[in-house]
C-alpha positions in Angstrom: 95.3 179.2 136.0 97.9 179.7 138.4 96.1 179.2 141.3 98.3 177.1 143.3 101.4 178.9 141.7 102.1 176.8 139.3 100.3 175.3 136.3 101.2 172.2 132.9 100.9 174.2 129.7 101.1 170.9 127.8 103.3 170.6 124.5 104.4 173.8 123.7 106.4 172.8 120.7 106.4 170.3 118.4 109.2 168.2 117.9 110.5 169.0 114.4 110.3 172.7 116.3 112.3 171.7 119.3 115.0 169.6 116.8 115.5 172.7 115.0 116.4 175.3 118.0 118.5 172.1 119.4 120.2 172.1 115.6 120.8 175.7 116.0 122.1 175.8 119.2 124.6 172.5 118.6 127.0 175.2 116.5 127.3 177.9 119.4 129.5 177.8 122.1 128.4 177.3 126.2 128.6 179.4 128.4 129.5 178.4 132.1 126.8 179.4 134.0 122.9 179.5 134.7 122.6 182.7 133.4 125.2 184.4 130.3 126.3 187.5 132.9 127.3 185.1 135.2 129.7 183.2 133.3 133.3 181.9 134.3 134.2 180.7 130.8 133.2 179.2 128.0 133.5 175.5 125.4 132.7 174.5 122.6 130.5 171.8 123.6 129.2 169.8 126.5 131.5 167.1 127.1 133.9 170.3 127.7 132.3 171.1 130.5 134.4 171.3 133.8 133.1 168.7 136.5 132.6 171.8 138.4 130.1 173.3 136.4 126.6 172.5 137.5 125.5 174.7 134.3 125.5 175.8 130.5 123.8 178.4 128.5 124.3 180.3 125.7 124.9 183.8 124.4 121.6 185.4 124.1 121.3 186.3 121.0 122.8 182.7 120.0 119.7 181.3 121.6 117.0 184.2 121.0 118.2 183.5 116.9 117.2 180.2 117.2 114.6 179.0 114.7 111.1 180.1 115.7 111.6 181.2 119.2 110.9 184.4 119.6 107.7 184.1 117.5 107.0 181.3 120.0 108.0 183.5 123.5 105.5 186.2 121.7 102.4 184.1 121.2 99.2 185.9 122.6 98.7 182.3 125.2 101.7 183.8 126.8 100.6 187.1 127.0 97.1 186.5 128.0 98.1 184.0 130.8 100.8 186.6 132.3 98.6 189.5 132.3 96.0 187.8 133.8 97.9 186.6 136.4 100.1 189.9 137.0 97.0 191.9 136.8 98.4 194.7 134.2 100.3 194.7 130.4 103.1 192.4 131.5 107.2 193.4 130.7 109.0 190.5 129.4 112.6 190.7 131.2 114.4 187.5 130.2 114.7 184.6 128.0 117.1 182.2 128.8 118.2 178.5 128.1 120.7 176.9 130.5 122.2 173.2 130.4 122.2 171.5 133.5 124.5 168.8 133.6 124.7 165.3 135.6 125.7 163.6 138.2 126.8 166.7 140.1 126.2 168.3 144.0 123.0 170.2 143.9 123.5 174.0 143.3 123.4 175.3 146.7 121.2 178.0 145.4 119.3 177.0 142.5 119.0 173.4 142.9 117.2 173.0 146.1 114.0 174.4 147.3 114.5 177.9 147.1 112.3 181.3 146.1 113.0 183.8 143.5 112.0 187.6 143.9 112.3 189.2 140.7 109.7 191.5 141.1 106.6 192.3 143.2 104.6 189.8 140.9 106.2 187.7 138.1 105.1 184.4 135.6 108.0 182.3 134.2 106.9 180.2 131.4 109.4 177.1 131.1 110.0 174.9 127.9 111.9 171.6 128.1 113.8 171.0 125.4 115.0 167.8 126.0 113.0 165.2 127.7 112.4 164.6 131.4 111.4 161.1 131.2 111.9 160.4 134.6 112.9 162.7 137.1 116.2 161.1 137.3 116.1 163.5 134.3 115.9 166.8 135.9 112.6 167.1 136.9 111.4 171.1 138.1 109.1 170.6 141.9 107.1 173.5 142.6 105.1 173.4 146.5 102.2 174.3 145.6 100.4 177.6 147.7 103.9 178.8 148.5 103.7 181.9 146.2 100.7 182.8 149.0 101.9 184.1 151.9 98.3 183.9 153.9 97.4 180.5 151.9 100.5 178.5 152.4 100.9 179.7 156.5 96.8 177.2 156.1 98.5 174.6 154.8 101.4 174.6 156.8 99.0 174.8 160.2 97.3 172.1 158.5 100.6 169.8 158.7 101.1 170.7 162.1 104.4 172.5 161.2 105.5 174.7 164.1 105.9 178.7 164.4 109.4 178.7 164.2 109.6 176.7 161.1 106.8 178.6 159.0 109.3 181.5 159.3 111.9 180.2 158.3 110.1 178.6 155.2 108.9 182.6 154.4 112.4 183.5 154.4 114.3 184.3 150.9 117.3 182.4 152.3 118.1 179.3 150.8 120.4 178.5 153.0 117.7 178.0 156.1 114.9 177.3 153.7 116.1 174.6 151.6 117.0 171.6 154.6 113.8 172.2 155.9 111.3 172.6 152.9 113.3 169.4 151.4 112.1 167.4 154.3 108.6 168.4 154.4 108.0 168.9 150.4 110.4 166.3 149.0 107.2 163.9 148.6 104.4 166.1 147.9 105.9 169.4 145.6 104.2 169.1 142.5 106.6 167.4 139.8 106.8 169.0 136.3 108.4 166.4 133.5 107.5 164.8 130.0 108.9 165.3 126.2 110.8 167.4 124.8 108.5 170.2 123.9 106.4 170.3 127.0 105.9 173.7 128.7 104.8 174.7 132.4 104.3 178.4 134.2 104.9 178.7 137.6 105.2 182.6 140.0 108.8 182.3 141.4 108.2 183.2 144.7 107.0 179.9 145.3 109.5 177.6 147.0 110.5 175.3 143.9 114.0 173.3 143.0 115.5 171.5 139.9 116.3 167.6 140.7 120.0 167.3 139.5 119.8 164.9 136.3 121.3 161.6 136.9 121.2 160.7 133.5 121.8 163.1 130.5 121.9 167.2 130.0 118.7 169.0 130.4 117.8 171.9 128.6 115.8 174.1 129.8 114.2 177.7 128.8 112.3 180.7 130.5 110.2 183.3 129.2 110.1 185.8 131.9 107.3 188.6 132.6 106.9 190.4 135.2 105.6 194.5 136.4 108.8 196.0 135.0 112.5 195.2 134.0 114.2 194.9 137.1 118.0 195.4 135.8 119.3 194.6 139.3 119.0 191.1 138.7 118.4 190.3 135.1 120.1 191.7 132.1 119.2 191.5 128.1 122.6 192.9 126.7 124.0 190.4 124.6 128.2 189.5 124.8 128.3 189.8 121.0 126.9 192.3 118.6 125.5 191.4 115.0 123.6 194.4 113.3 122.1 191.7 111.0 120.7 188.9 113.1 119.3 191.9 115.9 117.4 193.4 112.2 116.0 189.9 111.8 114.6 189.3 115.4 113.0 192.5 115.4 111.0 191.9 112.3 109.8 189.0 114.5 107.8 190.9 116.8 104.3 191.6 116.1 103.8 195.3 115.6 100.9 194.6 117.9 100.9 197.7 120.8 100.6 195.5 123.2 103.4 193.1 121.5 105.7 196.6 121.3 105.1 197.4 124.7 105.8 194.1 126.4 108.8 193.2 124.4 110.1 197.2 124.7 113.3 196.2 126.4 114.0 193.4 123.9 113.4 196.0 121.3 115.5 198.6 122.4 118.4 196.5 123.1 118.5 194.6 119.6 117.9 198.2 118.0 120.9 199.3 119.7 122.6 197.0 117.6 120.9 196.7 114.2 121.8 197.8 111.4 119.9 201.3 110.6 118.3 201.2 107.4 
Protein backbone atom coordinates (compact mmCIF):
# COMPACT_ATOMS: atom_id res chain seq x y z
CA UNK A 1 0.00 0.00 0.00
CA UNK A 2 2.64 2.32 0.66
CA UNK A 3 4.57 1.79 -2.19
CA UNK A 4 5.35 5.16 -3.27
CA UNK A 5 5.43 6.40 0.49
CA UNK A 6 2.38 7.53 0.73
CA UNK A 7 -1.21 6.24 0.27
CA UNK A 8 -5.55 7.87 0.47
CA UNK A 9 -7.16 5.79 3.23
CA UNK A 10 -10.50 7.33 2.21
CA UNK A 11 -13.15 8.61 4.97
CA UNK A 12 -11.93 7.47 8.09
CA UNK A 13 -14.71 9.04 10.10
CA UNK A 14 -17.95 9.80 9.66
CA UNK A 15 -19.18 13.11 10.20
CA UNK A 16 -21.46 12.92 13.25
CA UNK A 17 -17.90 11.20 14.59
CA UNK A 18 -15.70 14.05 13.52
CA UNK A 19 -18.52 16.80 14.92
CA UNK A 20 -18.34 15.07 18.14
CA UNK A 21 -14.25 15.06 18.81
CA UNK A 22 -14.58 18.86 17.32
CA UNK A 23 -17.53 19.38 20.16
CA UNK A 24 -15.14 17.98 22.64
CA UNK A 25 -12.22 19.70 21.81
CA UNK A 26 -14.19 23.36 21.44
CA UNK A 27 -14.23 23.33 25.62
CA UNK A 28 -10.31 22.82 26.06
CA UNK A 29 -7.74 25.26 25.90
CA UNK A 30 -4.81 25.53 22.85
CA UNK A 31 -1.77 25.05 23.21
CA UNK A 32 0.83 27.21 21.19
CA UNK A 33 2.58 24.89 19.37
CA UNK A 34 2.73 21.81 16.79
CA UNK A 35 3.32 19.51 19.33
CA UNK A 36 2.05 19.99 23.49
CA UNK A 37 5.96 19.86 24.80
CA UNK A 38 6.78 22.50 22.63
CA UNK A 39 4.50 25.00 23.78
CA UNK A 40 5.07 28.79 24.48
CA UNK A 41 1.66 29.36 26.02
CA UNK A 42 -1.59 28.81 25.94
CA UNK A 43 -5.82 30.44 25.03
CA UNK A 44 -8.75 29.68 25.40
CA UNK A 45 -9.65 29.66 21.89
CA UNK A 46 -8.49 30.36 18.36
CA UNK A 47 -9.17 33.81 17.67
CA UNK A 48 -6.60 34.15 20.76
CA UNK A 49 -4.05 33.05 18.93
CA UNK A 50 -0.94 35.34 18.58
CA UNK A 51 -0.30 36.38 14.79
CA UNK A 52 2.93 34.71 15.56
CA UNK A 53 1.79 31.42 16.11
CA UNK A 54 1.72 29.27 13.01
CA UNK A 55 0.13 26.42 15.36
CA UNK A 56 -2.38 24.98 18.05
CA UNK A 57 -2.88 21.73 19.72
CA UNK A 58 -4.12 20.48 22.71
CA UNK A 59 -3.20 18.79 25.92
CA UNK A 60 -3.02 15.17 25.21
CA UNK A 61 -5.18 13.67 27.19
CA UNK A 62 -7.74 16.65 26.20
CA UNK A 63 -7.66 15.33 22.75
CA UNK A 64 -6.85 11.43 23.39
CA UNK A 65 -10.50 11.85 25.67
CA UNK A 66 -12.13 12.89 22.87
CA UNK A 67 -15.30 10.93 21.86
CA UNK A 68 -14.30 7.70 20.08
CA UNK A 69 -10.72 8.23 19.23
CA UNK A 70 -8.74 6.07 20.68
CA UNK A 71 -11.07 3.20 19.74
CA UNK A 72 -10.58 4.70 16.29
CA UNK A 73 -6.38 5.10 16.47
CA UNK A 74 -6.72 1.16 17.65
CA UNK A 75 -8.71 -0.23 14.79
CA UNK A 76 -6.99 -3.52 13.46
CA UNK A 77 -6.91 -1.39 9.47
CA UNK A 78 -4.32 0.62 11.33
CA UNK A 79 -2.52 -2.05 12.79
CA UNK A 80 -2.48 -4.39 9.85
CA UNK A 81 -1.37 -1.54 7.40
CA UNK A 82 1.64 -0.45 9.84
CA UNK A 83 2.92 -3.74 10.45
CA UNK A 84 2.97 -4.61 7.13
CA UNK A 85 4.66 -1.83 6.15
CA UNK A 86 7.32 -1.72 9.19
CA UNK A 87 7.74 -5.39 8.75
CA UNK A 88 7.30 -6.34 12.74
CA UNK A 89 4.36 -5.70 15.70
CA UNK A 90 4.47 -1.97 15.28
CA UNK A 91 4.87 0.68 18.71
CA UNK A 92 2.46 3.40 18.52
CA UNK A 93 4.51 6.58 19.85
CA UNK A 94 2.18 9.59 19.28
CA UNK A 95 -1.18 10.91 18.79
CA UNK A 96 -1.46 14.35 18.20
CA UNK A 97 -3.92 17.08 16.73
CA UNK A 98 -2.48 20.53 16.03
CA UNK A 99 -4.30 23.71 14.49
CA UNK A 100 -2.66 25.37 11.89
CA UNK A 101 -3.73 28.72 11.44
CA UNK A 102 -3.94 31.21 8.24
CA UNK A 103 -2.59 33.55 6.40
CA UNK A 104 0.83 33.17 8.09
CA UNK A 105 4.88 32.72 6.74
CA UNK A 106 5.38 29.05 6.24
CA UNK A 107 6.96 27.29 9.24
CA UNK A 108 10.47 27.29 8.28
CA UNK A 109 10.59 23.65 9.40
CA UNK A 110 7.38 22.04 9.18
CA UNK A 111 5.76 23.84 6.43
CA UNK A 112 7.97 23.33 3.59
CA UNK A 113 9.30 20.28 2.01
CA UNK A 114 11.06 18.70 4.59
CA UNK A 115 11.79 14.86 5.97
CA UNK A 116 11.08 13.43 9.36
CA UNK A 117 13.25 10.67 11.00
CA UNK A 118 11.52 9.39 13.87
CA UNK A 119 12.82 6.04 13.64
CA UNK A 120 14.60 3.64 11.33
CA UNK A 121 11.00 2.84 9.68
CA UNK A 122 7.80 4.63 10.71
CA UNK A 123 3.80 4.96 9.25
CA UNK A 124 1.89 8.16 10.23
CA UNK A 125 -1.73 7.78 9.68
CA UNK A 126 -3.37 11.46 9.32
CA UNK A 127 -7.13 12.40 9.91
CA UNK A 128 -8.48 15.80 8.73
CA UNK A 129 -10.81 17.01 10.84
CA UNK A 130 -11.85 19.87 9.16
CA UNK A 131 -12.08 20.05 5.49
CA UNK A 132 -9.49 20.78 2.88
CA UNK A 133 -11.65 21.79 0.11
CA UNK A 134 -9.07 23.36 -1.72
CA UNK A 135 -5.64 23.39 -0.97
CA UNK A 136 -5.89 27.03 -0.23
CA UNK A 137 -7.14 24.95 2.83
CA UNK A 138 -4.08 23.39 4.04
CA UNK A 139 -3.54 20.77 1.81
CA UNK A 140 -0.52 17.90 3.03
CA UNK A 141 2.12 17.19 -0.54
CA UNK A 142 4.03 14.10 -0.15
CA UNK A 143 6.95 13.46 -3.32
CA UNK A 144 6.30 10.43 -3.95
CA UNK A 145 9.61 7.66 -3.95
CA UNK A 146 11.35 9.98 -1.65
CA UNK A 147 11.09 7.58 1.42
CA UNK A 148 13.48 5.34 -1.09
CA UNK A 149 16.74 6.27 -1.13
CA UNK A 150 17.78 3.91 -4.32
CA UNK A 151 14.20 4.61 -6.01
CA UNK A 152 13.96 8.29 -5.69
CA UNK A 153 18.07 8.87 -6.81
CA UNK A 154 15.80 6.85 -10.55
CA UNK A 155 13.57 9.34 -10.56
CA UNK A 156 15.62 12.14 -10.01
CA UNK A 157 18.26 10.85 -12.98
CA UNK A 158 15.16 10.52 -14.78
CA UNK A 159 14.49 14.48 -14.45
CA UNK A 160 17.85 15.21 -15.26
CA UNK A 161 18.55 16.67 -11.85
CA UNK A 162 22.27 17.06 -11.27
CA UNK A 163 24.75 15.28 -8.60
CA UNK A 164 24.98 18.03 -6.48
CA UNK A 165 21.41 18.58 -6.10
CA UNK A 166 20.32 14.86 -5.43
CA UNK A 167 22.47 15.32 -2.25
CA UNK A 168 21.30 17.89 -1.12
CA UNK A 169 17.56 16.64 -1.55
CA UNK A 170 18.94 13.25 0.74
CA UNK A 171 19.93 15.62 3.33
CA UNK A 172 17.68 15.94 6.65
CA UNK A 173 18.16 19.67 6.45
CA UNK A 174 15.39 21.75 5.68
CA UNK A 175 17.10 24.45 5.39
CA UNK A 176 19.02 23.29 1.99
CA UNK A 177 16.31 20.87 1.10
CA UNK A 178 13.22 22.75 1.17
CA UNK A 179 14.19 25.87 -1.81
CA UNK A 180 15.22 23.22 -3.93
CA UNK A 181 12.57 20.38 -3.53
CA UNK A 182 9.88 23.32 -3.73
CA UNK A 183 11.09 24.19 -7.16
CA UNK A 184 11.19 20.80 -8.59
CA UNK A 185 8.05 19.08 -6.58
CA UNK A 186 5.83 22.20 -6.12
CA UNK A 187 3.80 20.80 -9.25
CA UNK A 188 4.04 17.22 -9.16
CA UNK A 189 4.08 16.07 -4.98
CA UNK A 190 1.14 14.20 -4.63
CA UNK A 191 -1.73 16.42 -2.88
CA UNK A 192 -3.73 14.91 -0.05
CA UNK A 193 -7.29 16.97 0.64
CA UNK A 194 -11.16 16.30 0.91
CA UNK A 195 -13.83 16.34 3.95
CA UNK A 196 -13.68 16.44 7.10
CA UNK A 197 -13.12 12.82 8.05
CA UNK A 198 -10.79 11.76 5.35
CA UNK A 199 -7.65 9.88 6.30
CA UNK A 200 -4.19 9.28 4.50
CA UNK A 201 -0.74 7.26 5.68
CA UNK A 202 2.31 8.41 4.50
CA UNK A 203 6.44 7.03 5.88
CA UNK A 204 7.92 10.41 7.07
CA UNK A 205 11.14 10.16 5.61
CA UNK A 206 9.69 11.14 2.50
CA UNK A 207 10.18 14.81 1.54
CA UNK A 208 6.49 16.16 2.30
CA UNK A 209 5.06 19.90 3.47
CA UNK A 210 1.76 21.38 4.72
CA UNK A 211 0.42 24.36 2.34
CA UNK A 212 -0.24 27.25 4.86
CA UNK A 213 -4.27 27.60 4.81
CA UNK A 214 -5.31 30.78 3.20
CA UNK A 215 -8.63 30.42 4.36
CA UNK A 216 -9.73 28.90 7.76
CA UNK A 217 -7.95 26.66 10.78
CA UNK A 218 -7.03 23.18 9.80
CA UNK A 219 -7.13 20.45 12.13
CA UNK A 220 -5.22 17.91 11.68
CA UNK A 221 -4.25 14.45 13.61
CA UNK A 222 -1.55 11.70 13.58
CA UNK A 223 -1.40 8.24 14.71
CA UNK A 224 2.10 7.44 14.87
CA UNK A 225 3.86 3.74 14.72
CA UNK A 226 6.92 3.07 14.37
CA UNK A 227 9.94 0.06 15.60
CA UNK A 228 10.01 1.48 19.08
CA UNK A 229 9.32 4.73 21.25
CA UNK A 230 11.88 6.98 20.46
CA UNK A 231 11.59 9.47 23.66
CA UNK A 232 14.24 11.74 22.07
CA UNK A 233 11.83 13.29 19.91
CA UNK A 234 8.28 12.44 20.90
CA UNK A 235 6.81 12.36 24.29
CA UNK A 236 3.20 10.85 25.71
CA UNK A 237 3.22 12.50 29.27
CA UNK A 238 0.33 14.45 29.52
CA UNK A 239 0.58 18.41 31.24
CA UNK A 240 -2.35 17.49 33.48
CA UNK A 241 -3.22 14.48 35.47
CA UNK A 242 -6.90 12.97 35.90
CA UNK A 243 -6.93 9.46 37.61
CA UNK A 244 -10.47 9.18 36.22
CA UNK A 245 -10.44 10.07 32.57
CA UNK A 246 -6.71 7.94 32.23
CA UNK A 247 -9.16 4.70 33.91
CA UNK A 248 -11.63 5.40 31.14
CA UNK A 249 -9.08 5.41 28.06
CA UNK A 250 -7.65 2.39 29.22
CA UNK A 251 -10.71 0.41 29.27
CA UNK A 252 -10.66 1.51 25.58
CA UNK A 253 -7.97 -0.66 24.51
CA UNK A 254 -8.69 -3.95 23.31
CA UNK A 255 -7.12 -6.48 25.66
CA UNK A 256 -5.96 -8.00 22.34
CA UNK A 257 -1.89 -9.01 22.82
CA UNK A 258 -1.14 -7.56 20.07
CA UNK A 259 -3.45 -4.36 20.97
CA UNK A 260 -1.44 -4.46 24.65
CA UNK A 261 1.72 -4.55 23.17
CA UNK A 262 1.48 -1.83 20.50
CA UNK A 263 -0.30 0.67 22.70
CA UNK A 264 2.31 -0.45 25.82
CA UNK A 265 3.60 3.11 26.23
CA UNK A 266 0.07 4.57 26.06
CA UNK A 267 -0.78 2.11 28.72
CA UNK A 268 1.87 2.67 31.04
CA UNK A 269 1.68 6.34 30.98
CA UNK A 270 -2.25 6.64 31.61
CA UNK A 271 -1.71 3.76 34.41
CA UNK A 272 0.68 6.03 35.91
CA UNK A 273 -2.12 8.18 36.52
CA UNK A 274 -5.25 6.16 37.05
CA UNK A 275 -6.92 5.71 39.69
CA UNK A 276 -5.94 2.08 41.27
CA UNK A 277 -8.84 0.13 41.95
Amino acid sequence: MLDNGCAGLGLGLDSAQVGAILEHLATKRLLLAHFPTQATGEVASLDQVPVESNYACYDFLDLWSSPGLIQYAAQDKFLDIAQAYIGCTPTLYSINAFWSLPNRSPHKASQVFHRDWDDYRSVAFFTQLTPVDVPEDGAHYYVETSHDVHRFERTLRERGVDAENMKVLSSLDERVIAPIAMKLFKDTAHRFDGPAGQSFCTDGYGLHRAEVPQTRPRLLMWIRFGNFFNDTMYTMKPGRSDPEVAARLIEQIPKTPRHQYVFRHLIRTLQSMAVTR
